[in-house]
C-alpha positions as CSV (number, residue, x, y, z in Angstrom):
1,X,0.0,0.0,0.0
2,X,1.4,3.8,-0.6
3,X,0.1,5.9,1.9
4,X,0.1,9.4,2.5
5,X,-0.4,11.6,5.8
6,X,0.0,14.6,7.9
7,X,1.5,13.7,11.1
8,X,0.1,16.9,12.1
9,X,-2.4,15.2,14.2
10,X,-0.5,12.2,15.0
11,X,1.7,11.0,18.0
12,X,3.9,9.5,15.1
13,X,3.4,6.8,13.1
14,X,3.6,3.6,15.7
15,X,0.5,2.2,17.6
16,X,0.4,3.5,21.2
17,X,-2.1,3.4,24.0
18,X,-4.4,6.0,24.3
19,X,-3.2,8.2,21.3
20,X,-3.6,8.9,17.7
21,X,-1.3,7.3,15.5
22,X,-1.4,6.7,11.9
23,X,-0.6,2.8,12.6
24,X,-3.8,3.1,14.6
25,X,-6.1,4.6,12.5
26,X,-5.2,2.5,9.0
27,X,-5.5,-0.8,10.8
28,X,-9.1,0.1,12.2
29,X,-10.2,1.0,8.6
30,X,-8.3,-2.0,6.9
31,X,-10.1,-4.2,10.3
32,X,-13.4,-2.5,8.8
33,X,-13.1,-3.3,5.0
34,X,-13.5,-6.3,3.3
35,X,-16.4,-7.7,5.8
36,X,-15.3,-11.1,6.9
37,X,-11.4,-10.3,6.4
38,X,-9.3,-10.4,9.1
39,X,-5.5,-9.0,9.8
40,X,-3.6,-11.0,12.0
41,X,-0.5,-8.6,12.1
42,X,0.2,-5.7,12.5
43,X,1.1,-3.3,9.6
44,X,4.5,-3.2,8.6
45,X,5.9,0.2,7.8
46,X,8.9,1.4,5.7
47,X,9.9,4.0,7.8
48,X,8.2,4.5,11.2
49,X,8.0,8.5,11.6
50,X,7.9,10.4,14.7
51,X,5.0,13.1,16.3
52,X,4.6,15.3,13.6
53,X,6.4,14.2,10.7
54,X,4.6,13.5,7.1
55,X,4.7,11.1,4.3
56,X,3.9,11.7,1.0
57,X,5.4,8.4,-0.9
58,X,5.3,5.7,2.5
59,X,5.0,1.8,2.1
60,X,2.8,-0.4,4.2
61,X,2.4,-4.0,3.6
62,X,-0.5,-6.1,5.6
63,X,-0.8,-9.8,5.6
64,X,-4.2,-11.2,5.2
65,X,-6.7,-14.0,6.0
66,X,-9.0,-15.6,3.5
67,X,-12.1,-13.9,3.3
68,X,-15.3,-15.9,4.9
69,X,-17.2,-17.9,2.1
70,X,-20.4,-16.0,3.5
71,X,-19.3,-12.3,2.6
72,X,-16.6,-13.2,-0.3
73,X,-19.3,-11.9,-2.6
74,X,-19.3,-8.6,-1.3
75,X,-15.9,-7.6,-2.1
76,X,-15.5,-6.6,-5.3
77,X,-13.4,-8.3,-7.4
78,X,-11.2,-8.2,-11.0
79,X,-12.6,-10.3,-13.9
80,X,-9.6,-12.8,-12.9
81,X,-11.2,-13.3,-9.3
82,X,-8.4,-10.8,-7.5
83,X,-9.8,-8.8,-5.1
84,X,-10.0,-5.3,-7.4
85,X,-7.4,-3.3,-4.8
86,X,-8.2,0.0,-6.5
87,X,-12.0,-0.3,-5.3
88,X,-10.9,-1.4,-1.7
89,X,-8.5,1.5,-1.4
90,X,-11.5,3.3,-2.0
91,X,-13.5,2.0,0.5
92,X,-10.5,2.4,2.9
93,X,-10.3,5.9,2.0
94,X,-14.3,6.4,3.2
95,X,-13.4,5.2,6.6
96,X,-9.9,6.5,7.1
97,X,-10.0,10.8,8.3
98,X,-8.9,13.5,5.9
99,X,-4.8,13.5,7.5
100,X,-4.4,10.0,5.6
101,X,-4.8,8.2,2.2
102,X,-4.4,5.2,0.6
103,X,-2.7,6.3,-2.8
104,X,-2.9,3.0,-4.2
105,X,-3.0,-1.1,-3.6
106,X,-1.6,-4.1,-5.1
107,X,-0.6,-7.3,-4.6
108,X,2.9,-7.9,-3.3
109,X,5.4,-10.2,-5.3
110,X,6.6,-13.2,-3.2
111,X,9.4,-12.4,-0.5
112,X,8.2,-8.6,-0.4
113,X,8.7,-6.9,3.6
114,X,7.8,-3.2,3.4
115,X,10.7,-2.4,5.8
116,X,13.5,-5.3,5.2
117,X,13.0,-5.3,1.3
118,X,13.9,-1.2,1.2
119,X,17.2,-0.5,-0.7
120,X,16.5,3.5,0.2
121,X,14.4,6.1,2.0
122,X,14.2,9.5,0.6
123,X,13.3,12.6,2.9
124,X,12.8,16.2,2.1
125,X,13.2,19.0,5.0
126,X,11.5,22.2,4.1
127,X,12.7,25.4,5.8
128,X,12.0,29.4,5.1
129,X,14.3,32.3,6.4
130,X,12.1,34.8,5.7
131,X,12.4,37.4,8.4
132,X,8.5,37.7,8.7
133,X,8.6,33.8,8.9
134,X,7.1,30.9,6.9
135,X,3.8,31.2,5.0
136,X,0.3,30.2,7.0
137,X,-0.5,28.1,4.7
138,X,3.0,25.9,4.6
139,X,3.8,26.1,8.9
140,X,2.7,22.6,9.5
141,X,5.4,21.0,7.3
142,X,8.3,24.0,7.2
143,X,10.2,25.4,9.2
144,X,10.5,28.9,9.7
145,X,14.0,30.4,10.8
146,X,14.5,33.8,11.5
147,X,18.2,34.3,9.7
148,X,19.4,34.0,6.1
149,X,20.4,30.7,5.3
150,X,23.5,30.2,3.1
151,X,22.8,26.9,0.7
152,X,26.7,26.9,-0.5
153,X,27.5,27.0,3.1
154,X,25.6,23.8,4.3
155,X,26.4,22.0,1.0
156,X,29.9,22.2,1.9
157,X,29.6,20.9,5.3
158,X,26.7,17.8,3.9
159,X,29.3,16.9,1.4
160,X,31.5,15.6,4.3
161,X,29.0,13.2,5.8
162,X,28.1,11.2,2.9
163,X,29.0,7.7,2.5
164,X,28.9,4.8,4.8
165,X,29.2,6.0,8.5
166,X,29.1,5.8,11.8
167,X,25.9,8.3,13.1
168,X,25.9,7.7,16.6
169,X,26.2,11.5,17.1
170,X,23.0,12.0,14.7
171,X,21.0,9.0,16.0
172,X,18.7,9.1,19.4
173,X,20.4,6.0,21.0
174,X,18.4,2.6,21.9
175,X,19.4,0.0,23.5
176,X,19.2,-2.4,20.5
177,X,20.1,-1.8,16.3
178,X,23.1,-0.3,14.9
179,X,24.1,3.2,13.9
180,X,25.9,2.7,11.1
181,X,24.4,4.2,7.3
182,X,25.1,4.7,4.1
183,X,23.9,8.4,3.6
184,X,23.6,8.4,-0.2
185,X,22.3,12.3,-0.6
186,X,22.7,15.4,1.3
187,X,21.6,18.4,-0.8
188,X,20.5,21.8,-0.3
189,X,19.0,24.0,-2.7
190,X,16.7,27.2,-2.6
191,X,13.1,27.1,-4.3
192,X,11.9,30.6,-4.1
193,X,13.6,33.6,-2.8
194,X,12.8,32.7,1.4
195,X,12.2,29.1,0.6
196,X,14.8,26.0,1.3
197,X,14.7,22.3,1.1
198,X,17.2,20.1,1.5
199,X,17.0,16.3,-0.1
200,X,18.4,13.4,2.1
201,X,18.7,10.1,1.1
202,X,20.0,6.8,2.3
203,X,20.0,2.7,2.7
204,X,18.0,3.6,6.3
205,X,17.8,6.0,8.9
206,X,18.4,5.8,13.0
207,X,15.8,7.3,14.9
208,X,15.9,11.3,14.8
209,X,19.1,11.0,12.3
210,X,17.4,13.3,9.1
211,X,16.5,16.3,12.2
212,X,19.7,15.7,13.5
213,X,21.7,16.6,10.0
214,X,19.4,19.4,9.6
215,X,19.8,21.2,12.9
216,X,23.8,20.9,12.2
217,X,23.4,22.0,8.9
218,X,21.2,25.0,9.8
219,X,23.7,26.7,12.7
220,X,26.0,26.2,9.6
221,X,23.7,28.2,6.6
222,X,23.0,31.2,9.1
223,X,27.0,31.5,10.6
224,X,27.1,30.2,13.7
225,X,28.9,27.2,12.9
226,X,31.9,26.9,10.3
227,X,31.6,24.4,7.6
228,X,33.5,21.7,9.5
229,X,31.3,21.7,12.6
230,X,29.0,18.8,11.2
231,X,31.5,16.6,10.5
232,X,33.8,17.2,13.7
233,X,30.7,16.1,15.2
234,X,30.2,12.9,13.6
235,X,33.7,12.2,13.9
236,X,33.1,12.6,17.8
237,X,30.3,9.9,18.3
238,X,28.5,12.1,20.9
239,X,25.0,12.7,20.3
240,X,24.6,17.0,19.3
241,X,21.6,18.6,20.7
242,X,20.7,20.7,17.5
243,X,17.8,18.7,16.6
244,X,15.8,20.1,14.1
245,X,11.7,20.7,15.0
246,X,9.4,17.2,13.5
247,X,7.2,19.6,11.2
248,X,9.3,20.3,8.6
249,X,10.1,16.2,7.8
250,X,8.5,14.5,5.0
251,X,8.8,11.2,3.8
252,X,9.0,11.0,0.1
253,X,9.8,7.6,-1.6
254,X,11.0,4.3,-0.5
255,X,13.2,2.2,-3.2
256,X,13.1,-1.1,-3.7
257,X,15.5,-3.7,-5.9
258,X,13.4,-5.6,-8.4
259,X,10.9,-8.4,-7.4
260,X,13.5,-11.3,-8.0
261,X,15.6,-9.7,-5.3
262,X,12.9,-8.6,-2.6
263,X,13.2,-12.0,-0.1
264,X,17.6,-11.7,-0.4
265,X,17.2,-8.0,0.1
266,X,14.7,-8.6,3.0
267,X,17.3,-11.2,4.9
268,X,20.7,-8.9,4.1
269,X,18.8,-6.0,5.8
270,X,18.0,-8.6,9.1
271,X,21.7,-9.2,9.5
272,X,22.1,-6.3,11.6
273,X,25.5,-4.4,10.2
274,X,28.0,-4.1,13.3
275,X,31.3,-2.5,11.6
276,X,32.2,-0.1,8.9
């Protein structure tokens, strides 16, 4: 499934007690629709966001029951007897609130994991250093920054942290997982005269690690860091507190290596990388 959201709204994308999540509200509505389905797992997500991040391009795949002989005939169905995916998402679409979508459904090819089976994420960060701030109509997914940002500035300090690292000092630390990453794009460029976006892309991301390149970058655009800040930090190991605000984060795409390859990417990505 490619699903779309707001995270507004949302205490981030995983299922937790007592509040909204985006997890939460897409497995009620796929609980709902088809009558006499069931889904005995949970969702599995590409990238879990955090409390206020969107997605415009994420990847959810669900495991599902056969559907009860006594309702099958209710679900609508391609001439081939498929269940027609492009109707359900429709349904699904009725029942799910205005902050989420289903862009589209299909069938996944044998081996396929949503998460494991990703080759790359791509984020965008949106941010405007417009002295009067961002635009109403854009503050729940930019940033607004109250100094002029210098794109040639942060490009020169990004180009330092790509490649296969080590992001402990960009990474919220848990008690399980690794912190290594192959960050494959780190680009800044200017799309109208106060508005900024940077493009980051890589095999995965550590919890908090996109925010965490931002904030560095941005104490380096408006001159309160020099260009070698970022990487001195990364070079250190120890976690930095400029942590950029969730509202500006988007999800945009999720890559994946052709079907053939889904179940050998899928195990590769379980054998948790421990060393550079």
């Amino acid at each position: 499934m490619d699903v779309s959201y707001d995270g507004t709204d949302f205490s981030g994308w995983a299922r937790q007690p007592g509040r909204r999540t985006v997890q939460g509200v897409l497995e009620e509505a796929l609980r709902r629709q088809p009558p006499g389905a069931s889904v005995p797992k949970p969702v599995v997500v590409a990238g879990r966001t955090d409390a206020g991040v969107h997605a415009s391009g994420q990847v959810v795949h669900v495991d599902v029951v056969p559907l009860d002989p006594g309702v099958a005939g209710r679900v609508p169905v391609s001439p081939e007897g498929i269940p027609d995916l492009t109707r359900m998402a429709g349904r699904w679409n009725r029942l799910l609130p205005g902050d989420v979508r289903v862009l589209g459904a299909r069938v996944a090819a044998p081996g396929f994991d949503a998460r494991f089976s990703a080759i790359r994420r791509h984020y965008r960060y949106r941010v405007s250093d417009a002295p009067w701030g961002v635009d109403p109509l854009r503050r729940n997914d930019t940033l607004a920054w109250n100094r002029p940002l210098s794109t040639d500035a942060m490009n020169d300090a990004a180009a330092a942290l790509l490649g296969l690292q080590d992001f402990a000092a960009y990474c919220k630390q848990r008690d399980t997982g690794t912190t290594i990453r192959e960050l494959q794009r780190l680009v800044w460029r200017r799309l109208d005269e106060h508005l900024l976006e940077v493009e980051v892309s890589a095999d995965a991301f550590c919890h908090s690690m996109v925010r965490s390149l931002v904030g560095a970058l941005l104490l380096v655009g408006d001159g309160r860091r020099a260009p070698g800040w970022p990487e001195q930090v990364l070079a250190s190991g120890v976690r930095d507190s400029a942590v950029a605000p969730a509202h500006g984060l988007t999800l945009t795409a999720v890559d994946y290596p052709p079907d053939e390859e889904l179940a050998a990417r899928a195990e590769q990505t379980r054998n948790v990388r421990t060393s550079l």
